[in-house]
C-alpha positions as CSV (number, residue, x, y, z in Angstrom):
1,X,-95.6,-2.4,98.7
2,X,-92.8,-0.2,96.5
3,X,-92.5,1.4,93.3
4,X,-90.1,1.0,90.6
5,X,-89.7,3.5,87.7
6,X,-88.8,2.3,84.3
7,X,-89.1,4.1,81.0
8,X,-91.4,6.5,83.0
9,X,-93.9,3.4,83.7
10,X,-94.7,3.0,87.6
11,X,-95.0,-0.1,88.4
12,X,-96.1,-1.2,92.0
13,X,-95.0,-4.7,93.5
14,X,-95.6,-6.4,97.0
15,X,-92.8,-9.2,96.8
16,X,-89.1,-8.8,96.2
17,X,-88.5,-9.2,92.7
18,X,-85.3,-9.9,90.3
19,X,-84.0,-7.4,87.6
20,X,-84.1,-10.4,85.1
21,X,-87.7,-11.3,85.6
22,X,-88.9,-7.7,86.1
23,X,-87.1,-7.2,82.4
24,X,-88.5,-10.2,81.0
25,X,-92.1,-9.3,81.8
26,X,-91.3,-5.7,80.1
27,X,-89.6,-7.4,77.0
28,X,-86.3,-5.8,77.2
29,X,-83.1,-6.8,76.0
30,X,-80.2,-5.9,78.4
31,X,-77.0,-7.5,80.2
32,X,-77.0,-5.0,83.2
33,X,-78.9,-2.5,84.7
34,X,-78.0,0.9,86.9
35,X,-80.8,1.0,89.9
36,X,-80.9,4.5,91.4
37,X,-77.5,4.9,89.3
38,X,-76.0,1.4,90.9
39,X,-75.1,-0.9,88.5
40,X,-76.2,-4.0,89.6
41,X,-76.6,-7.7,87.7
42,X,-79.8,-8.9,86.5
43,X,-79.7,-11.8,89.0
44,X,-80.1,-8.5,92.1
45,X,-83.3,-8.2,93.9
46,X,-85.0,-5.3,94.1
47,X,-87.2,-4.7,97.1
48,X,-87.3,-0.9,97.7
49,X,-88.7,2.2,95.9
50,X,-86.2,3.1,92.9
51,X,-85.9,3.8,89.7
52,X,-84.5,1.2,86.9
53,X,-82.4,1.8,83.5
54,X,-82.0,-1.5,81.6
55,X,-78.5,-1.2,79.6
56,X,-78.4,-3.1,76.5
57,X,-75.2,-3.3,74.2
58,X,-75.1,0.1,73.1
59,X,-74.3,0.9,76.8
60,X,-70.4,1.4,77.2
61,X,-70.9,-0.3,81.1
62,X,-73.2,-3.2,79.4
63,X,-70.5,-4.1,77.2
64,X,-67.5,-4.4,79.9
65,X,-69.9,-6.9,81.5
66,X,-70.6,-8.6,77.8
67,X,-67.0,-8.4,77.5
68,X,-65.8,-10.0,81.0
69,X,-68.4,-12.5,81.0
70,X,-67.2,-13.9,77.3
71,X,-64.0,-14.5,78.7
72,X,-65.0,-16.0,81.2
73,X,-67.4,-18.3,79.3
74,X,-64.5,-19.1,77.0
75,X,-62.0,-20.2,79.2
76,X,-64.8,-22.8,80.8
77,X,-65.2,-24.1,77.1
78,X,-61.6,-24.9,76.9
79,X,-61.6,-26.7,80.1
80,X,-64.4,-28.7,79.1
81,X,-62.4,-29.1,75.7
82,X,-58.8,-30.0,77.8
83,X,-58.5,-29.4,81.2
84,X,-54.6,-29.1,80.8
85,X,-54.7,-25.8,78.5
86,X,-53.9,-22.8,80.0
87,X,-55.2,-19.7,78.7
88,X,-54.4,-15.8,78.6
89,X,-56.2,-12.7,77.3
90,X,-54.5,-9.5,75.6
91,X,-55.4,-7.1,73.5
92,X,-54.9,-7.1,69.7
93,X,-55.5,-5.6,66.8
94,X,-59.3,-4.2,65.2
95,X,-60.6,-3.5,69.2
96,X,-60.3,-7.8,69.4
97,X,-58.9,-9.7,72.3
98,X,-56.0,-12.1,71.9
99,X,-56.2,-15.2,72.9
100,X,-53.0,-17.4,74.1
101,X,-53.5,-21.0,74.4
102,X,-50.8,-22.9,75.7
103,X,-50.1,-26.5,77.3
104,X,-51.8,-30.0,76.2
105,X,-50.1,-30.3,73.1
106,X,-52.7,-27.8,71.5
107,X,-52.6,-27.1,68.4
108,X,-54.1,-23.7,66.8
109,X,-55.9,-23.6,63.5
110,X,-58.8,-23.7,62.0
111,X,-60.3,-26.9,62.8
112,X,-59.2,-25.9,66.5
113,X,-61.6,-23.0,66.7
114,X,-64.5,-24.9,65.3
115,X,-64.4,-26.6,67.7
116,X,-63.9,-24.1,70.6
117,X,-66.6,-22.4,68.7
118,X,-68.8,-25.3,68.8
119,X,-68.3,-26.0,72.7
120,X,-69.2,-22.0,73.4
121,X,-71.9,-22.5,71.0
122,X,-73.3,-25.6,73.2
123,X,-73.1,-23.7,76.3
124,X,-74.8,-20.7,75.1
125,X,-77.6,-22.9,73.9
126,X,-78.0,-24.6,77.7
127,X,-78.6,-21.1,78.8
128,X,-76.8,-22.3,82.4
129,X,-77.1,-20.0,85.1
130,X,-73.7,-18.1,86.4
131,X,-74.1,-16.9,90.0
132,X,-72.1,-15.1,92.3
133,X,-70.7,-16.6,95.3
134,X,-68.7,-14.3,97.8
135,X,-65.7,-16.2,99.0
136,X,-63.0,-15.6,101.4
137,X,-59.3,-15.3,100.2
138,X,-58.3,-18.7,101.4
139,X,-61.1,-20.4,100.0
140,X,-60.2,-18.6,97.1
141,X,-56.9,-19.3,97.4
142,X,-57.4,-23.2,97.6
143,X,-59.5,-22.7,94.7
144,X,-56.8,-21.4,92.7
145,X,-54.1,-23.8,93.5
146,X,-56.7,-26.4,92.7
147,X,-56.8,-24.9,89.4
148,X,-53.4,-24.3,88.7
149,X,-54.1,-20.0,88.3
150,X,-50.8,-19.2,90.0
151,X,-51.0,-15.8,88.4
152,X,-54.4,-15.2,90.2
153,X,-52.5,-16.3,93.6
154,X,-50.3,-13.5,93.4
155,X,-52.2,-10.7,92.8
156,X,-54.8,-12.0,95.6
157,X,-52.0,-10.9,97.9
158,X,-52.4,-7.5,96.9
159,X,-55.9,-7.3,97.5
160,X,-57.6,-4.9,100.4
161,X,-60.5,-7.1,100.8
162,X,-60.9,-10.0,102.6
163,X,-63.3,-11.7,100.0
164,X,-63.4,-12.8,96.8
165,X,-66.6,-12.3,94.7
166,X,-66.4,-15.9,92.5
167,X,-68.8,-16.8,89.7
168,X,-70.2,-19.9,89.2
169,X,-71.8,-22.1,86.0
170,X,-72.3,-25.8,86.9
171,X,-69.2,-26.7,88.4
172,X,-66.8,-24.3,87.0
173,X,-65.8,-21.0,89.3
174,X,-63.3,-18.4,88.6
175,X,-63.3,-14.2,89.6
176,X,-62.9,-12.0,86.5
177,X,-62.8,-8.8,88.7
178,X,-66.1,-7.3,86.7
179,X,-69.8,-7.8,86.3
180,X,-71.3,-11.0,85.2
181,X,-74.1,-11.5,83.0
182,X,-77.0,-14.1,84.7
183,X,-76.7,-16.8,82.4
184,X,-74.8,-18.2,79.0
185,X,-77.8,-17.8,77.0
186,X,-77.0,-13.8,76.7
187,X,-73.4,-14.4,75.3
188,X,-74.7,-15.4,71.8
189,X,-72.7,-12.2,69.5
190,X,-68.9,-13.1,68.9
191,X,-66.7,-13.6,66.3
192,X,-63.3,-15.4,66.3
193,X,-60.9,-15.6,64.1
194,X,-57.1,-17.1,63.8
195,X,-54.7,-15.0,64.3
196,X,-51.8,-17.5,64.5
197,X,-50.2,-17.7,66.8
198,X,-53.9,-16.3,68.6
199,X,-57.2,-16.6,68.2
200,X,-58.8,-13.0,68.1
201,X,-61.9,-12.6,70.0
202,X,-64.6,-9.7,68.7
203,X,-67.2,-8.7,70.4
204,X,-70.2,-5.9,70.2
205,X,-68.9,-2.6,70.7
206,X,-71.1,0.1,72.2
207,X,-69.8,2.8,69.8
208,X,-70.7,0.6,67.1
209,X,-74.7,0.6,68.3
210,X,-73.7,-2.8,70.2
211,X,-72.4,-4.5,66.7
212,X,-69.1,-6.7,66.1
213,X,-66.9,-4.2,64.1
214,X,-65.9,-5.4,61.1
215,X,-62.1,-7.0,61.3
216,X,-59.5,-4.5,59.8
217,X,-55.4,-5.8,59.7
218,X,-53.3,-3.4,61.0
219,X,-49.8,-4.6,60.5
220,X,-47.8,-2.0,62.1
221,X,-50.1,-1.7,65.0
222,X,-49.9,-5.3,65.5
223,X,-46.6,-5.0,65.5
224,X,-46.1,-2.4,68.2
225,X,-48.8,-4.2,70.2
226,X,-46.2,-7.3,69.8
227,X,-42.9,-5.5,70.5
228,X,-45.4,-4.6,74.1
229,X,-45.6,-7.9,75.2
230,X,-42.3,-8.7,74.6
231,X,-41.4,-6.1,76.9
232,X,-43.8,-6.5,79.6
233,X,-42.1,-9.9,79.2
234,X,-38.8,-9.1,79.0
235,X,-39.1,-7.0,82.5
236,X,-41.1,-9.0,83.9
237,X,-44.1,-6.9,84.2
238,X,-46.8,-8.5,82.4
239,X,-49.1,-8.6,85.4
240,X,-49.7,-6.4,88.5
241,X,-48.2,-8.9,91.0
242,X,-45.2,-9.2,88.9
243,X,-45.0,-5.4,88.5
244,X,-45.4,-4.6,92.5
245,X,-42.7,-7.3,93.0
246,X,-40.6,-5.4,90.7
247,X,-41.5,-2.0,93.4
248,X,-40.9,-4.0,96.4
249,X,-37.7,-4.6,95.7
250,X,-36.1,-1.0,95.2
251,X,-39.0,1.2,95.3
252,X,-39.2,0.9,91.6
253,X,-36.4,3.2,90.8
254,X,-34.9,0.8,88.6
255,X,-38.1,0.0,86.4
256,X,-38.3,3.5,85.7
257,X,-34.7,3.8,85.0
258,X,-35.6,1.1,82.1
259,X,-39.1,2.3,80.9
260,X,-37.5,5.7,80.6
261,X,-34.1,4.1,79.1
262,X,-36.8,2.3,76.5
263,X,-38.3,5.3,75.7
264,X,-34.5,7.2,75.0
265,X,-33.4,4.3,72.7
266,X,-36.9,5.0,70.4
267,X,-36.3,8.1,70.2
268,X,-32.5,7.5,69.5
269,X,-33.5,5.1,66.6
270,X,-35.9,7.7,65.4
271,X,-34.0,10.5,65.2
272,X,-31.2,8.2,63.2
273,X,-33.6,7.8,60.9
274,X,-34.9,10.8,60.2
275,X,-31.2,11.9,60.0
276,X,-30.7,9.4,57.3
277,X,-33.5,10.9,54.8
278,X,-33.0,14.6,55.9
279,X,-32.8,15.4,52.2
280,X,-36.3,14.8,51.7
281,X,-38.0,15.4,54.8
282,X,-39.7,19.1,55.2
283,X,-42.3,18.3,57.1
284,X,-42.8,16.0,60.3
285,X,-46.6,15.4,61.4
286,X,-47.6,13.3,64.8
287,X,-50.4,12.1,65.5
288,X,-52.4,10.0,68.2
289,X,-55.6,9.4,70.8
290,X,-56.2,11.7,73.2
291,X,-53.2,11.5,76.5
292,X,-51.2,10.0,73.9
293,X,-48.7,12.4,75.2
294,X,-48.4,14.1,71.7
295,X,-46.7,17.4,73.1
296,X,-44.4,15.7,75.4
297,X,-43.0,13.7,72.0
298,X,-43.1,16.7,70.0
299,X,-41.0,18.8,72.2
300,X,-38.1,15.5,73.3
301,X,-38.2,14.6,69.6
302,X,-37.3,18.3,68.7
303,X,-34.3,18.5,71.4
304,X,-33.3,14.7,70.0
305,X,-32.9,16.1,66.6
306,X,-31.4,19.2,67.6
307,X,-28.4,16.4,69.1
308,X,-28.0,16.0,65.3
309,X,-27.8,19.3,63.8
310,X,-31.3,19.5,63.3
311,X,-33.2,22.5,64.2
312,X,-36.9,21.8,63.6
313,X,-39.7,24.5,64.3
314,X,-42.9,23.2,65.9
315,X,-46.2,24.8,64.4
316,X,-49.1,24.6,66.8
317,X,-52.1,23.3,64.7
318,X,-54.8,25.0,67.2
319,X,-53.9,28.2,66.2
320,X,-55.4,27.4,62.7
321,X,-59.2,26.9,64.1
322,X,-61.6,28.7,62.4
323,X,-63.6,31.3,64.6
324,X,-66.1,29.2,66.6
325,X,-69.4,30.2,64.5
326,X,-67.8,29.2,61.5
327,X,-66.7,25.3,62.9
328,X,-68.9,22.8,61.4
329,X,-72.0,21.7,64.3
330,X,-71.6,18.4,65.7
331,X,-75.0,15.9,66.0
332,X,-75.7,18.3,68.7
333,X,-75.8,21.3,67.3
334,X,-72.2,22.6,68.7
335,X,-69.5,23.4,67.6
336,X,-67.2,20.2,66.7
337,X,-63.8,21.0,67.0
338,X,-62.3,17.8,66.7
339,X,-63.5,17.9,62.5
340,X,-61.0,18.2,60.3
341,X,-63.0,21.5,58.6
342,X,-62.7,22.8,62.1
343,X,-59.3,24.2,60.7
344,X,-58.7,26.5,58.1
345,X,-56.8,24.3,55.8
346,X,-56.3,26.7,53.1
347,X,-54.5,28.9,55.2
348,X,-52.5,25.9,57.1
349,X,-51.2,25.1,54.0
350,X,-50.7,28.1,52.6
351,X,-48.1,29.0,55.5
352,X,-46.7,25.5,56.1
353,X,-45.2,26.0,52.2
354,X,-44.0,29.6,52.8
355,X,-42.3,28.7,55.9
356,X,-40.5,25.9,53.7
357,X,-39.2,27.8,51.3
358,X,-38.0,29.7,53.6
359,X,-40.5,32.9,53.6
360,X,-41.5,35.1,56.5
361,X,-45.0,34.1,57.9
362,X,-47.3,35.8,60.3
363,X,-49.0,33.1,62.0
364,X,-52.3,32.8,63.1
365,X,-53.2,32.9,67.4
366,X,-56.6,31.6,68.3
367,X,-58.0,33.0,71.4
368,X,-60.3,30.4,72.9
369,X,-61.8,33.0,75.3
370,X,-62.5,34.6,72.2
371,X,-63.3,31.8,69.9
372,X,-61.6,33.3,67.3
373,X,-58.4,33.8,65.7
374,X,-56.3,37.1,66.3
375,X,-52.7,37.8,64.7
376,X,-49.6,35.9,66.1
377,X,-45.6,36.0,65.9
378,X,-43.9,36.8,62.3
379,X,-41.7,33.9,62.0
380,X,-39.5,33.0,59.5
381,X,-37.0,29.7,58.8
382,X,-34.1,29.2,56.8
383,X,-34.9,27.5,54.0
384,X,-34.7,23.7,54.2
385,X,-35.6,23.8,57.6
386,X,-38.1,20.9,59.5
387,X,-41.3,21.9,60.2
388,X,-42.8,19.8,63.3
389,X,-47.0,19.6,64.1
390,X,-48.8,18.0,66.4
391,X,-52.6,17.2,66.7
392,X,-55.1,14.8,65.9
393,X,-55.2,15.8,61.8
394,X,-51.5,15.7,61.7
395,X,-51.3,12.7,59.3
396,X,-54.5,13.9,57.4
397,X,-53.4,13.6,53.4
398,X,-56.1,16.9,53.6
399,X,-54.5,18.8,55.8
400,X,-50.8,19.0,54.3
401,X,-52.1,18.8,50.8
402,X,-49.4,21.5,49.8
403,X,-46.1,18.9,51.1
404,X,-45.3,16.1,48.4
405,X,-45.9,12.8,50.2
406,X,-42.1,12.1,49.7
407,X,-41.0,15.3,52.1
408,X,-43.5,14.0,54.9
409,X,-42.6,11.5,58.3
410,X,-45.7,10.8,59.6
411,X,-45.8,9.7,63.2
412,X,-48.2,8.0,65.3
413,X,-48.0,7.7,69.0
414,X,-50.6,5.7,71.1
415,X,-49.3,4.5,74.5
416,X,-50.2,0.7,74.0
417,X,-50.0,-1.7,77.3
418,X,-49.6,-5.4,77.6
419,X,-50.3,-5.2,81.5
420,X,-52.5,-7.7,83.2
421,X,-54.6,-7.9,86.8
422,X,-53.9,-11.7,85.9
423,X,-53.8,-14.3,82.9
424,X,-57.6,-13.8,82.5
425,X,-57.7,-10.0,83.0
426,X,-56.4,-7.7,80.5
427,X,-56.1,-4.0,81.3
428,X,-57.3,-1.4,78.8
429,X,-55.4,1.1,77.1
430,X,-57.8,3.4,76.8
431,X,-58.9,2.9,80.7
432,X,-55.2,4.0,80.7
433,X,-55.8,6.9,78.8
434,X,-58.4,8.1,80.0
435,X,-57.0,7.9,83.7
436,X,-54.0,10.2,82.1
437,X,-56.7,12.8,81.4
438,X,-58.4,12.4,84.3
439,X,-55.2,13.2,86.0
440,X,-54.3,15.9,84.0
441,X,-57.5,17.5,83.6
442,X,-58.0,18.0,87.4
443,X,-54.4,19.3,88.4
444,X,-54.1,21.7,85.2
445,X,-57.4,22.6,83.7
446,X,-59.9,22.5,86.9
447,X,-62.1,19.9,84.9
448,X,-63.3,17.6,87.3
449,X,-63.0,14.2,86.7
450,X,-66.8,13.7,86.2
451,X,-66.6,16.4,83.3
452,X,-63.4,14.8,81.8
453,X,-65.6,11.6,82.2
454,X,-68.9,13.1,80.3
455,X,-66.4,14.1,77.7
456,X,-64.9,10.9,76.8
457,X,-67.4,9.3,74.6
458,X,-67.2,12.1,72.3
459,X,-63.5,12.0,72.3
460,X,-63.8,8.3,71.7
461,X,-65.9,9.1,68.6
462,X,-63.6,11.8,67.2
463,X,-60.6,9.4,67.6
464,X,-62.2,6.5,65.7
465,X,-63.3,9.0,62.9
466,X,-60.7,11.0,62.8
467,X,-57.2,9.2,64.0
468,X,-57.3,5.8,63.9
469,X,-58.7,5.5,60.0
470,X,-54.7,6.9,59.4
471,X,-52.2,5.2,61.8
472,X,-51.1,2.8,59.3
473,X,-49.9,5.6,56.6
474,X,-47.6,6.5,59.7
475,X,-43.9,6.3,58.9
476,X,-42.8,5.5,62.4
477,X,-45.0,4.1,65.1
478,X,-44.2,4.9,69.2
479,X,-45.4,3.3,72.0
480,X,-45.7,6.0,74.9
481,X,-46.5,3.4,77.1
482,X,-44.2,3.9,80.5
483,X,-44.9,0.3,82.4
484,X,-44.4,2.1,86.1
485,X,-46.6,4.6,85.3
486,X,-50.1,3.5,87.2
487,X,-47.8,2.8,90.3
488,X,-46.9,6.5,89.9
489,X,-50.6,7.9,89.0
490,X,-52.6,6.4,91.7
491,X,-52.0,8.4,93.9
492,X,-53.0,11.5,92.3
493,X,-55.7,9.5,90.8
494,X,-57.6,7.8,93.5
495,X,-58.2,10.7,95.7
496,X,-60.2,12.5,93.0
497,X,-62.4,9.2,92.2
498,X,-63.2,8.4,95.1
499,X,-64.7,11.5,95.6
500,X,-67.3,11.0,93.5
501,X,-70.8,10.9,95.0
502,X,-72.4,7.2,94.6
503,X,-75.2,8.8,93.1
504,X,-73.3,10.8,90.2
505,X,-74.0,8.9,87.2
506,X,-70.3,8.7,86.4
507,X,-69.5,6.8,89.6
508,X,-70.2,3.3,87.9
509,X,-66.8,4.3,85.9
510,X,-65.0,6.2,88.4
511,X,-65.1,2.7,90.6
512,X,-64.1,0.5,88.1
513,X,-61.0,2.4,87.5
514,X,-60.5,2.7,91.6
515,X,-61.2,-1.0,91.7
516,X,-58.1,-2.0,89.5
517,X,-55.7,0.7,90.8
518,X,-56.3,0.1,94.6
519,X,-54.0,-3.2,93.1
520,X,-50.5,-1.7,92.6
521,X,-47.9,-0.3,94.7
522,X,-46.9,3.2,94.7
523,X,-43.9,4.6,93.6
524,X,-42.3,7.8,94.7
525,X,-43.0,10.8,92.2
526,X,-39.8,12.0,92.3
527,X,-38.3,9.3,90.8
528,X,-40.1,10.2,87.3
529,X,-37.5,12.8,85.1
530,X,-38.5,16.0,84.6
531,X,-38.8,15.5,80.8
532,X,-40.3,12.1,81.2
533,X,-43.9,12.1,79.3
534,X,-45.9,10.8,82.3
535,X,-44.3,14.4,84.3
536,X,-47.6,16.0,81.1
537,X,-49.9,14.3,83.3
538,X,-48.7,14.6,86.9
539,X,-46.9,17.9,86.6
540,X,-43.6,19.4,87.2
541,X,-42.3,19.3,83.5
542,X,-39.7,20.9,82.6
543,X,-41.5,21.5,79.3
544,X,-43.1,24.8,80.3
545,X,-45.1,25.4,77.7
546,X,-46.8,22.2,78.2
547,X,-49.8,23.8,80.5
């Protein structure tokens, strides 16, 4: 006999039982569940004492698996639809997945995704079982030259393992390198929509309560997000094997010499055209997501101006918090500093004009030991002079209420990738991110990468309120994305995630990050320049001030 916890019920069985049925018989919705802090599929058996949290979609780890297992139920439709059409999966615009169809003369429109929609919509209904299978590598391999996944081939060369874990409904199998859910029937929530020349894929979000978000256009996001592609293209870097091949052959100094080179020519075309309307710009605001690399950006912009005659001063928006009693409380109770009426905006503005015309200002210092502001430097400008700020208010109409719209050059800066495990597999951005702060966190702050990890939905949440709803009044978008930039991270990464007890409740996260970046090839650190963005997150910058 053993016991199983759930909900604080303690429930005694003599027999080996599934997740799926033991959910079933306690009426609860989920995709996954986490047994003594596992995660584990619904189809796992549970024969031991332990205790059993049933994730449903408001659970971040719930929907990866929704997430993965969608894919992998729409690529089987469109085999049953053509065999011939090959697919791939990318991100897009509004938190959706692209999807690329390409080969059997297809042809995308509307009456095309009827009827994708139609064959998903039969296959849900059929509620067909989708089981895991563990396979070696050359089954796996013969499996994939079967199908034609060429892509898959070549990142199964970089795998440590000597298995595959494939999935299987009826007689279709294929590895999406994630969780599955146990059967079609659960994949009933999902939109698509044309988005020649994709189809855009949305799904339930946990941090929308494990809704579809509503679709929202965002031209010059899509447009960065398609200038991405084209470059992971271009180098030939759109997937992991492609990317290690591109290490194995030098060491990678010569993709950094071109990520770096990318990120010189951006700046180069931003600087020109800021230098064109200097006439009527006073004020220069950047803003993005957290590890964006915001004051890396700040400070290379600065210097690429200065190349013009330019001599921009950069005010630190922190220094304008209100003390810490006065912050508004978060749901919790605490103080939440990432609200815009964390900062005293009267007194922003107030000195952001006086410095424009050219008056002597004694700015603000806030003392975080302290929680409160204390008096800073006297500064003063000559007039005309650019004023630069950074933070995640920076293109906030109510921050810089004082600056006519016309004297602003708003800036946005996201680092968006376009990087694959293979065709099937996209890589997140913010997985990206986050690994950046991870990073960073650890080697600067002391923050261990289960705290950084705690902190992250929070972050999430101040970045869809508070950033996001404003990156299309940006004046200039950047993509901080530096291709190489994982081969250069894992190292310092890995260590520190691997570390993490299997018990910690954060360790479901911390392996899915290890899982994907156990994949690339390290390159050397001291191939990275010292003023290269990624140097904020691994160290040695030769921005000082940075840390």
């Amino acid at each position: 006999m053993f016991t199983v916890k759930v909900n604080n019920q303690v429930l005694k069985f003599d027999d080996k039982v599934t997740l799926k049925d033991l959910a079933e018989s306690l009426g609860e919705k989920c995709y996954v569940a986490k047994v003594n802090n596992r995660l584990r599929e619904l189809g796992y058996y549970i024969n031991y004492d332990c205790e059993v949290e049933f994730l449903d979609l408001t659970s971040y780890d719930a929907s990866k698996v929704y997430e993965t297992s969608m894919r992998y139920l729409i690529i089987m439709a469109l085999k049953r639809i053509n065999p011939e059409y090959k697919v791939k999966f990318t991100q897009s615009i509004s938190r959706s997945t692209a999807i690329e169809i390409t080969g059997g003369d297809v042809v995308v429109d509307e009456d095309f995704i009827e009827r994708l929609k139609a064959e998903i919509d039969d296959l849900v209904a059929k509620d067909l079982p989708i089981t895991r299978k563990r396979m070696s590598k050359e089954d796996a391999l013969k499996l994939y030259e079967k199908e034609g996944y060429l892509d898959k081939i070549e990142v199964l060369k970089y795998r440590q393992e000597d298995y595959v874990n494939a999935y299987i409904c009826e007689d279709y199998v294929n590895y999406m390198f994630g969780y599955m859910v146990p059967s079609t029937g659960h994949l009933k929530d999902y939109k698509l929509k044309l988005y020649y020349p994709y189809i855009l894929l949305q799904l339930p979000r946990a941090e929308e309560n494990g809704k579809v978000p509503e679709f929202e256009d965002s031209p010059s996001f899509g447009r960065m997000q398609k200038e991405a592609r084209e470059w992971s293209e271009l180098i030939n870097c759109d997937t992991i094997a492609n990317l290690n091949k591109q290490v194995e052959k030098n060491g990678g100094y010569e993709l950094v010499n071109m990520c770096e080179t990318k990120h010189n020519n951006m700046l180069a075309d931003l600087g020109l055209r800021i230098k064109n309307d200097i006439e009527n710009i006073r004020l220069i605001a950047i803003a993005g997501p957290s590890s964006s690399g915001k004051t890396t950006f700040s400070n290379r912009l600065r210097i690429e101006l200065m190349t013009r005659g330019i001599k921009p001063v950069k005010i630190s928006m922190d220094d304008y918090y209100l003390d810490r009693d006065k912050a508004p409380k978060d749901e919790f109770g605490e103080p939440d500093l990432e609200h815009v009426e964390a900062l005293d905006i009267e007194l922003f503005n107030r000195d952001l004009l006086a410095l424009i015309r050219g008056e002597e200002v004694q700015l603000p210092k806030f003392d975080f030991k302290l929680g409160k502001r204390v008096p800073g430097k006297k500064v003063k400008i000559p007039k005309g002079t650019i004023v630069i700020i950074e933070g995640i208010h920076a293109l906030n109409e109510q921050l810089t209420s004082s600056i006519p719209k016309h004297q602003k050059f708003k800036i946005y800066i996201s680092p968006t990738f376009q990087i694959n495990i293979d065709n099937h597999n996209p890589i997140s951005a913010t997985d990206i991110r986050m690994l950046r702060r991870i990073v960073r966190d650890w080697q600067f702050r002391k923050t261990t990468p289960t705290d950084t990890l705690a902190m992250w939905p929070s972050v999430r949440r101040g970045e869809f309120r508070w950033i996001y709803p404003f990156q299309e009044q940006a004046d200039y978008i950047f993509n901080t994305e530096l291709t190489y930039e994982l081969s250069v991270m894992k190292k310092h990464a890995l260590p520190i995630l691997e570390a993490i007890d299997r018990n910690n409740e954060y360790f479901i996260q911390a392996n899915r990050l290890v899982k994907f970046l156990k994949y690339f090839k390290d390159i050397d650190d001291s191939l990275v320049p010292c003023n290269s963005l990624l140097r904020e997150f691994i160290g040695d910058s030769c921005f000082l001030e940075i840390h």
